[in-house]
C-alpha positions in Angstrom: 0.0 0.0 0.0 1.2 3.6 -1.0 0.8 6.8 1.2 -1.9 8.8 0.5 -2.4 12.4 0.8 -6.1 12.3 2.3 -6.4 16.3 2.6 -5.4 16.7 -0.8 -7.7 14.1 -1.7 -10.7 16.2 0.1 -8.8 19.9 -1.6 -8.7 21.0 2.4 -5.6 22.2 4.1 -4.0 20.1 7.1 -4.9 23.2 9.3 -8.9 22.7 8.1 -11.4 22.5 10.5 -13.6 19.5 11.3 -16.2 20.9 9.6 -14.5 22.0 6.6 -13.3 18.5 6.2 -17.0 17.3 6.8 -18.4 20.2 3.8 -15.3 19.2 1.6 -16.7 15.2 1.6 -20.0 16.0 1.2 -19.1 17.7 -2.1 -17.1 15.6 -3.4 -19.1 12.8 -2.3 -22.4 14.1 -4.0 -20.2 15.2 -7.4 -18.5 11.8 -7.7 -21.7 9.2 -6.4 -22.1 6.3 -8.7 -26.0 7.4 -8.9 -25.0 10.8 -10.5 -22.3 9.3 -12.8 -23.4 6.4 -14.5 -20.6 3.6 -15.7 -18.1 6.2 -15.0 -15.1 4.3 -13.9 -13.1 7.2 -13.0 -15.9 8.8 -10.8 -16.0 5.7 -9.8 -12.5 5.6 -8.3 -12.6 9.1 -6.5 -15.8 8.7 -5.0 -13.7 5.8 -3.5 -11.1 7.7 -2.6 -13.0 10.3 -1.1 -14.6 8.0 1.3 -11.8 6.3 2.1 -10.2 9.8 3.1 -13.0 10.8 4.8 -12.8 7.6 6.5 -9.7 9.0 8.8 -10.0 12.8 8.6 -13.7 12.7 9.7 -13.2 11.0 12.9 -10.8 13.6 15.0 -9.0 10.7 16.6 -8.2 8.7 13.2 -7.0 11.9 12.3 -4.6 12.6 14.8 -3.1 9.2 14.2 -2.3 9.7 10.4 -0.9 12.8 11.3 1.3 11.7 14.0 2.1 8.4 11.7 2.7 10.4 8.4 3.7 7.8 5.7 4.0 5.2 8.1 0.1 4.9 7.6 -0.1 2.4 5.1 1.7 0.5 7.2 -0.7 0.9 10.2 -3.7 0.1 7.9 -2.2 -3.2 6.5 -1.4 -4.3 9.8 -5.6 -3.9 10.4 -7.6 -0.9 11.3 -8.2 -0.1 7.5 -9.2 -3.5 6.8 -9.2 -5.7 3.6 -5.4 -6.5 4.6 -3.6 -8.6 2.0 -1.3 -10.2 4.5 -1.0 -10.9 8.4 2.2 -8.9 9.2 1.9 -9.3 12.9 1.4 -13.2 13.1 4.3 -13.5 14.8 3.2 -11.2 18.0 1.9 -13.5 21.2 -1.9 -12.4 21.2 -2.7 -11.1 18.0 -6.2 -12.2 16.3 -6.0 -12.4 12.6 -10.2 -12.7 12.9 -12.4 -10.0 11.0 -14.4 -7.5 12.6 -14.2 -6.1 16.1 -10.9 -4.7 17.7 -7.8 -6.2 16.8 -5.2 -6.8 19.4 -1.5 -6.5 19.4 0.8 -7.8 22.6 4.3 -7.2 22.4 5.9 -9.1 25.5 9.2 -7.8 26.6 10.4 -4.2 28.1 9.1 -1.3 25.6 12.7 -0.1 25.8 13.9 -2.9 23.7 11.6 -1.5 20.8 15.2 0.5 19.6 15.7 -1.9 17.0 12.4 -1.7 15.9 10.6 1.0 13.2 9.1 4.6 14.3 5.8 2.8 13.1 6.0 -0.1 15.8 7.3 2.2 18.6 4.7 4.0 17.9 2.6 0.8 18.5 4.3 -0.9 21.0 5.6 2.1 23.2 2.1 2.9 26.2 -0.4 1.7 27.7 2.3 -1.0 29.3 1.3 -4.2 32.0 3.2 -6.1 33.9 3.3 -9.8 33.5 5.2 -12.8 34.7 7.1 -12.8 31.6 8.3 -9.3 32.1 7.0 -6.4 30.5 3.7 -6.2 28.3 2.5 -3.1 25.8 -1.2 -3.9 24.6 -3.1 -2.0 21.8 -6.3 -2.3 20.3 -7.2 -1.3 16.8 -11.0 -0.2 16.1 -12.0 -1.3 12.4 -13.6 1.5 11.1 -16.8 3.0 9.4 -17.9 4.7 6.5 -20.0 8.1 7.3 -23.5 8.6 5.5 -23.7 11.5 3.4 -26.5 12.7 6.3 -26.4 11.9 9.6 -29.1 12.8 11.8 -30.1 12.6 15.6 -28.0 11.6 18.0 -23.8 12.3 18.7 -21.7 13.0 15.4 -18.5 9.8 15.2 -16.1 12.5 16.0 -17.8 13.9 19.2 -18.9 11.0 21.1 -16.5 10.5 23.7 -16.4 6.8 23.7 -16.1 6.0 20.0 -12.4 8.1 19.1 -9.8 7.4 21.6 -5.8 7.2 20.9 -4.3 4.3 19.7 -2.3 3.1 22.9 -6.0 2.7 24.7 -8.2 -0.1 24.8 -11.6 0.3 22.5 -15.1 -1.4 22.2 -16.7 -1.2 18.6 -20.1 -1.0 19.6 -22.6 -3.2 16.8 -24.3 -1.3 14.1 -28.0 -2.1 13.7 -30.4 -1.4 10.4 -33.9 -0.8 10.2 -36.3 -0.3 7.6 -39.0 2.8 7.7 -42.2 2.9 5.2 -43.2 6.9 5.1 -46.4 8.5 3.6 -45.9 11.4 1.1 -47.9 13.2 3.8 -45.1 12.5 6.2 -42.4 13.2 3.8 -44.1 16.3 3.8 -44.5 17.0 7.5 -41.7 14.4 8.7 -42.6 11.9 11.0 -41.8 9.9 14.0 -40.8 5.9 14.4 -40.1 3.6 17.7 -37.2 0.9 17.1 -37.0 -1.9 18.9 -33.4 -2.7 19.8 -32.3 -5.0 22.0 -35.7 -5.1 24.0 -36.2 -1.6 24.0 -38.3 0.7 22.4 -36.1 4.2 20.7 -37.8 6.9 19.5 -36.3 8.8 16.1 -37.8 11.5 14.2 -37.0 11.7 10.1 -36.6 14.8 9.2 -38.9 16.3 6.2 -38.1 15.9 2.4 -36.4 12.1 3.1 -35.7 10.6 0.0 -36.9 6.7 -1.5 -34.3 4.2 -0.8 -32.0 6.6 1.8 -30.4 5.8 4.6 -30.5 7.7 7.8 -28.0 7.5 10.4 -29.0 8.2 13.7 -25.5 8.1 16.2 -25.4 7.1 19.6 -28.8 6.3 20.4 -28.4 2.7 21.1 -27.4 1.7 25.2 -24.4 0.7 24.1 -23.4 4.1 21.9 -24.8 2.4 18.7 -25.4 3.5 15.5 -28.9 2.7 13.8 -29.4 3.1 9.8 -32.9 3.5 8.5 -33.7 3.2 4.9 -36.4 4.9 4.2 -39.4 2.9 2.1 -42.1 5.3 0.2 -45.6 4.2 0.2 -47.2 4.6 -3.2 -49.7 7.5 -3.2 -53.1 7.0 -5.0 -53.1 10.9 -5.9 -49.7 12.1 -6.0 -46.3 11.6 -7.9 -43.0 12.3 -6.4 -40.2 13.9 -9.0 -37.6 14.6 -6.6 -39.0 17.4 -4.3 -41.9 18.3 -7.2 -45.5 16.4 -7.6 -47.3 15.4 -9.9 -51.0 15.0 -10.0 -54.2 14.5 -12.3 -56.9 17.1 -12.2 -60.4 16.2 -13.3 -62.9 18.8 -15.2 -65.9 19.1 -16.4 -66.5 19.9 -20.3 -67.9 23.2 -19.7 -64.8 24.1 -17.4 -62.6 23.2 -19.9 -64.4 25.5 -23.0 -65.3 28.3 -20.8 -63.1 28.7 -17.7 -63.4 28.0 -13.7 -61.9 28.0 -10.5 -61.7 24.4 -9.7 -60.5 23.5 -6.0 -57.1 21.1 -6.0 -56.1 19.2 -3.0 -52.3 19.8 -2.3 -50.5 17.9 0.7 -50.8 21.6 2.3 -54.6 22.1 1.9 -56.8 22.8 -0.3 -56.2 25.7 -2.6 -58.1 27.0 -6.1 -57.0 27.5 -9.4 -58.2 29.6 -12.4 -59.0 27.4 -15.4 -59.0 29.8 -18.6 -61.5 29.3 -21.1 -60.8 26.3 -24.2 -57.9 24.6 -21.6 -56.8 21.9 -23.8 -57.1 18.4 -21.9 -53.5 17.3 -20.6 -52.0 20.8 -20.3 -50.5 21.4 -17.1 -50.1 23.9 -14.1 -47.4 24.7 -11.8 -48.2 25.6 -8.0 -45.0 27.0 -6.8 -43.9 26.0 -3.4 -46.6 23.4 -3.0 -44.7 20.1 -3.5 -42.2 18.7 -0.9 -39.6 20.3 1.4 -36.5 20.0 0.1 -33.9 17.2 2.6 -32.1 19.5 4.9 -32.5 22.3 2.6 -34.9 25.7 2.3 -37.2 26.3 0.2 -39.8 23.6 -1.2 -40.4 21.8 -4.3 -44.0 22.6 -6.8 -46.7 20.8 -7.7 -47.5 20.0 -11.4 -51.7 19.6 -12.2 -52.6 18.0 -15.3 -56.0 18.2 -16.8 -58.3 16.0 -18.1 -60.8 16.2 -19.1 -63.9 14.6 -18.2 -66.8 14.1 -21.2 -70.7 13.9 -19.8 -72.3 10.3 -20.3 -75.8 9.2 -20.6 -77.0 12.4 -22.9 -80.6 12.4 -23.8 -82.4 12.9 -27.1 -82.1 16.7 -26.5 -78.1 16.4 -25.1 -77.1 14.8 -28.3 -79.4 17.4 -30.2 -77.2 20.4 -28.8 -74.2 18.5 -29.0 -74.3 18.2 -32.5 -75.6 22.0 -32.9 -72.3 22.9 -31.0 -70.4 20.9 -33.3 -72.3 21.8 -36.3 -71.4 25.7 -35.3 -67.1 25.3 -34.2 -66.8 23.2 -37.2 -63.0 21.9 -35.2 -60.9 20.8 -37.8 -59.8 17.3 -37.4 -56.8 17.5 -35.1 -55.1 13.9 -36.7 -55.2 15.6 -40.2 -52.7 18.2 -38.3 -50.6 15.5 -37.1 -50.6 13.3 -40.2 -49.4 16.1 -42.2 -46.3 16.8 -39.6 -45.7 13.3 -39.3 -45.4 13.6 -43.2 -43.7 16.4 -43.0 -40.5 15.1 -40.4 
């Protein structure tokens, strides 16, 4: 494994604040997701990359490791706290447990002065956190495998700030279990967000999803377990037997009457919000459409709101009498329409 420059890889300086590191990702993160760039390899690869950076930087105590470490650091991550090691470089080491997941333990038996001979890297390792044993002296460290951040994270304590998730290597650690859950939400409490209890280990949590969650995303919500666990939620939209999602926009069918369509009306329309009425001008052609601004969706963790998009149609009168069918025909006799597939034939020709 080759150093890697992580802040260059985010475009921050090694000065940059936890937040700017956090803002950096998320831009990168959103420019380079596989979702936005479709069979892009090279997106591909630096969306990797940028999670992989973030993966260090955006927990302050990885952080201060690959700082103190410097290009020792591929080193440290092959050895097991980056995980997906090729080869098991500390077999040799009484104690160590090649196993996958969990912390991974390192004993060095012997007096930590006789690390001389040894790297900066294993000193580094090897040097605190010392116990005495029958054998003579004993350095212990544990290695937590880490996690991936979400692109959102809401509820709860941030990786970085809960005070027993980061702590310097040196220090014994406890990888507390992740847990996933699934969520099916209402447009209505897309709209409104909503509340959920999760049962986790024989208790009940309450979370709250924000407004303007998204089909298909997951929601982390940190530190709410007993133990300081995470929970990810993947949100599950129900369908809506009115309503269309587009993103943060609806979409909608609006039924009117014949005579609304040739001569005009203000028909009511039924938004997630309320009700609200809109002006029909005379000879509205069936299918056209209407934007009401601001009356779609909130937008997730953003101002503002998406519109709602009405589409007519138009509804024809059934069971007409003798006399309906008589004034029909007078109203057609009198607007002679030209036949609208002539008009379409001839462009069809035309193309």
């Amino acid at each position: 494994m080759e150093y890697r420059d992580y802040y260059a890889t985010l475009g921050v300086p090694r000065q940059a604040s936890q937040a700017d590191v956090k803002k950096a990702y998320r831009k990168l993160a959103r420019q380079h997701h596989p979702d936005v760039n479709k069979s892009d390899a090279e997106a591909e690869r630096r969306f990797k990359e940028v999670n992989e950076a973030y993966e260090v930087l955006g927990d302050p105590e990885k952080r201060k490791l690959y700082d103190q470490l410097g290009a020792n650091w591929p080193a440290y991550q092959q050895a097991g706290a980056g995980g997906g090691r090729q080869a098991d470089p500390f077999a040799g080491f009484a104690g160590y447990s090649g196993g996958r997941g969990g912390g991974v333990r390192f004993e060095y038996h012997g007096d930590p002065e006789d690390l001389a001979g040894f790297s900066d890297f294993f000193r580094t390792f090897f040097a605190g956190d010392a116990e005495r044993t029958a054998g003579g002296r004993q350095t212990r460290t544990n290695v937590r495998m880490g996690s991936l951040d979400d692109l959102f994270d809401v509820g709860g304590t941030d990786l970085g700030g809960n005070g027993g998730r980061g702590r310097a290597a040196g220090q014994r650690q406890r990888i507390a279990p992740r847990y996933d859950a699934e969520a099916e939400v209402t447009l209505e409490e897309v709209a409104s967000g909503s509340k959920r209890l999760i049962e986790l280990d024989g208790r009940r949590i309450e979370v709250s999803l924000p407004p303007g969650v998204a089909d298909g995303q997951r929601i982390r919500f940190s530190g709410v377990g007993a133990d300081g666990s995470d929970v990810y939620l993947r949100v599950k939209l129900k369908p809506h037997p009115v309503f269309i999602r587009r993103g943060a926009d609806l979409e909608r069918d609006l039924p009117i009457t014949l005579a609304e369509a040739l001569l005009g009306a203000e028909v009511p329309v039924e938004t997630l919000s309320g009700r609200v009425l809109l002006r029909i001008p005379a000879e509205t052609q069936n299918g056209r459409s209407f934007r009401l601004k601001g009356k779609g969706l909130p937008r997730f963790r953003a101002d503002g709101r998406g519109d709602l998009f009405a589409r007519v149609r138009v509804v024809l009168p059934t069971g007409l009498d003798e006399r309906g069918r008589d004034l029909a025909g007078q109203l057609a006799e009198h607007v002679r329409q030209p036949d609208p597939r002539a008009a379409g034939a001839r462009r069809a020709r035309a193309d």
